[in-house]
C-alpha positions as a LaTeX table, in Angstrom:
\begin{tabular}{lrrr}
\hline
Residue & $x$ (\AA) & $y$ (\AA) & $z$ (\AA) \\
\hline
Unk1 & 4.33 & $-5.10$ & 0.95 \\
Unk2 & 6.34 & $-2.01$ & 1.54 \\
Unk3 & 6.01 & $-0.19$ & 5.36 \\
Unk4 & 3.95 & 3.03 & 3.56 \\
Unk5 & 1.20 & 0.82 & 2.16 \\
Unk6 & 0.78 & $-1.03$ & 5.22 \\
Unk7 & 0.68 & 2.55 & 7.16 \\
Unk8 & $-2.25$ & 3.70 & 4.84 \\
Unk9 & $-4.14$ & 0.46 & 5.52 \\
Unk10 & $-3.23$ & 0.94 & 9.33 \\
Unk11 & $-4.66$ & 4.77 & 8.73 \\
Unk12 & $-7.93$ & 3.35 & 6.86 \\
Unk13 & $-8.50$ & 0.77 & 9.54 \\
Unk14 & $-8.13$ & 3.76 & 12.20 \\
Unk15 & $-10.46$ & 6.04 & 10.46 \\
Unk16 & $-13.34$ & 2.93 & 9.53 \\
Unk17 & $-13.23$ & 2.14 & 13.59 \\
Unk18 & $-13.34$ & 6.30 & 14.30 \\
Unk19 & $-16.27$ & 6.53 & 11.90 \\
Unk20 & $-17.88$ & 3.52 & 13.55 \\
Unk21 & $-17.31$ & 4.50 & 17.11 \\
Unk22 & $-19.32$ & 7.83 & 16.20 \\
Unk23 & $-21.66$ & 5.83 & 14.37 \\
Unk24 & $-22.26$ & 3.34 & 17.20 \\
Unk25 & $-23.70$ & 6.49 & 19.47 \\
Unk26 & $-22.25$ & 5.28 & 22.90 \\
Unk27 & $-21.92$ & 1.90 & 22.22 \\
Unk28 & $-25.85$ & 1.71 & 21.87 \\
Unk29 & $-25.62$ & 0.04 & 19.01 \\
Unk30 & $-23.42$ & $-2.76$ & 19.84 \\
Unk31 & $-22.83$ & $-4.05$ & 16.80 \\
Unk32 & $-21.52$ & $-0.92$ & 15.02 \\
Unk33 & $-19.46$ & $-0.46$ & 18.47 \\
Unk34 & $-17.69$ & $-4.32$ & 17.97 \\
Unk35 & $-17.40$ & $-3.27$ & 14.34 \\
Unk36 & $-15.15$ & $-0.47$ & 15.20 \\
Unk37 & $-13.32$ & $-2.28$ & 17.73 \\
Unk38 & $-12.62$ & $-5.20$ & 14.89 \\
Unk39 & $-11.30$ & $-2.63$ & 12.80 \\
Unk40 & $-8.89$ & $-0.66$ & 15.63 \\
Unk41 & $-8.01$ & $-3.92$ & 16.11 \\
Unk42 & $-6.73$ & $-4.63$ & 12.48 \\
Unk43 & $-5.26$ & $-0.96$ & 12.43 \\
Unk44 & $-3.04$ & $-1.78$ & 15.44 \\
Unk45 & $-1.78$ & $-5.12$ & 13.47 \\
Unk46 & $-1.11$ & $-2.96$ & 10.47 \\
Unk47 & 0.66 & $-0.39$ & 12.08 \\
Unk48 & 2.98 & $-3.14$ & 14.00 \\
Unk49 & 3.83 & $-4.25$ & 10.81 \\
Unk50 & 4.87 & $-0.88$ & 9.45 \\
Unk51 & 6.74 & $-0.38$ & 11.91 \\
Unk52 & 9.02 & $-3.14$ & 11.39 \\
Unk53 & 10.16 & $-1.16$ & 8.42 \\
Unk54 & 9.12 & 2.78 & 9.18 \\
Unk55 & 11.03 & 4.86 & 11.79 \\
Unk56 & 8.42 & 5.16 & 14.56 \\
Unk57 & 8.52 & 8.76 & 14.89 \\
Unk58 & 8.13 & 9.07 & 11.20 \\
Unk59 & 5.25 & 6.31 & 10.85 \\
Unk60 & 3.19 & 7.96 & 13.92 \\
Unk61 & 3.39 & 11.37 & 12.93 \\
Unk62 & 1.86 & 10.31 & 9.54 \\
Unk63 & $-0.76$ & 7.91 & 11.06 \\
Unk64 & $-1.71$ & 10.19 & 13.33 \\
Unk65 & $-1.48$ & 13.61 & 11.26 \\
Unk66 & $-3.23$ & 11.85 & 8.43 \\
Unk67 & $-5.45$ & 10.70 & 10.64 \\
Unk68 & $-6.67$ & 14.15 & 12.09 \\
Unk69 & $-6.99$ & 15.72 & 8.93 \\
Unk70 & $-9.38$ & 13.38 & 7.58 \\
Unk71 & $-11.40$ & 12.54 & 10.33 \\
Unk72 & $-11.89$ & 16.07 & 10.31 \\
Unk73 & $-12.97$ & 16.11 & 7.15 \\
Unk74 & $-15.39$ & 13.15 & 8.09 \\
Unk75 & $-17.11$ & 15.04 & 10.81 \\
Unk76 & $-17.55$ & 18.10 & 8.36 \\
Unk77 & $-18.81$ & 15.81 & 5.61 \\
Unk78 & $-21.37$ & 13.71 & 7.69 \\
Unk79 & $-22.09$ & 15.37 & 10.70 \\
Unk80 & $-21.62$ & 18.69 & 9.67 \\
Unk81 & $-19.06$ & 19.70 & 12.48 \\
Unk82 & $-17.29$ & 23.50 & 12.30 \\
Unk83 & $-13.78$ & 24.05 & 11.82 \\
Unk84 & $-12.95$ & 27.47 & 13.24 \\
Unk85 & $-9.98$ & 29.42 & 11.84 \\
Unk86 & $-7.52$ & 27.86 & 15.14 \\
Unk87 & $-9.32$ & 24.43 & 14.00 \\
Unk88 & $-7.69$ & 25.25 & 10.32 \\
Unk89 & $-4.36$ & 26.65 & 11.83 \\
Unk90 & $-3.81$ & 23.59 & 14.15 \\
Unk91 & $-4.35$ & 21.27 & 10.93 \\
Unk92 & $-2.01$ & 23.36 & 8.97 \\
Unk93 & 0.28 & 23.14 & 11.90 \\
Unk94 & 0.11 & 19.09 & 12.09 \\
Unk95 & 0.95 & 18.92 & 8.19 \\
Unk96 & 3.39 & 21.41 & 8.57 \\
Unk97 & 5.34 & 19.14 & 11.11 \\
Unk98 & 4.38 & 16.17 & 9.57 \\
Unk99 & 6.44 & 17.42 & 6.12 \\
Unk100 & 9.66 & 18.56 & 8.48 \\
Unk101 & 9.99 & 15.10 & 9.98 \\
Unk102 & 9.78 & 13.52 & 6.99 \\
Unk103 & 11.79 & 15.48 & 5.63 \\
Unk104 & 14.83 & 15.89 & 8.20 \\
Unk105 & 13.79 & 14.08 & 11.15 \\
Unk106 & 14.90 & 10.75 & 10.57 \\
Unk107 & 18.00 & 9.26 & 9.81 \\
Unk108 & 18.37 & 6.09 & 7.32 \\
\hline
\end{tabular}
């Protein structure tokens, strides 16, 4: 497997343990709470492994900036959370810095 495609397993892991940790409400379901730990868990591994072939800088910013946007779009889908206009502008800011690095921010 290529570095990318385990980075967007690493980012699916990370946002199925977000969506549980919300979902567990406080760890009061404790299932649903070990779920989501099981799942950082296997995000962690996946990430490790991209990074063996990812710049780190480049890999986090996309893990992380991916990861923003769509558990954003998560808590607007399923909880019904607000994004403000600043909420917007922050996101645009993320993917705007996201592209740059990939773009010139790391060498080969």
């Amino acid at each position: 497997m290529t570095g990318y495609v385990y980075l967007m397993l690493a980012i699916v892991g990370e946002l199925l343990g977000t969506t549980l940790l919300k979902y567990s409400d406080g760890f009061s379901r404790l299932g649903i709470g070990v779920l989501s730990l099981l799942f950082y868990g296997i995000c962690f591994w996946l990430l490790s492994k991209a990074l063996q072939m990812i710049h780190l800088g480049v890999a986090y910013a996309l893990w992380s900036g991916i990861g923003i946007v769509a558990t954003t779009l998560i808590g607007i889908l399923f909880w019904q959370e607000i994004l403000t206009g600043a909420g917007v502008l922050g996101i645009a800011l993320i993917l705007a810095g996201i592209v740059i690095l990939n773009l010139f921010g790391a060498a080969a």
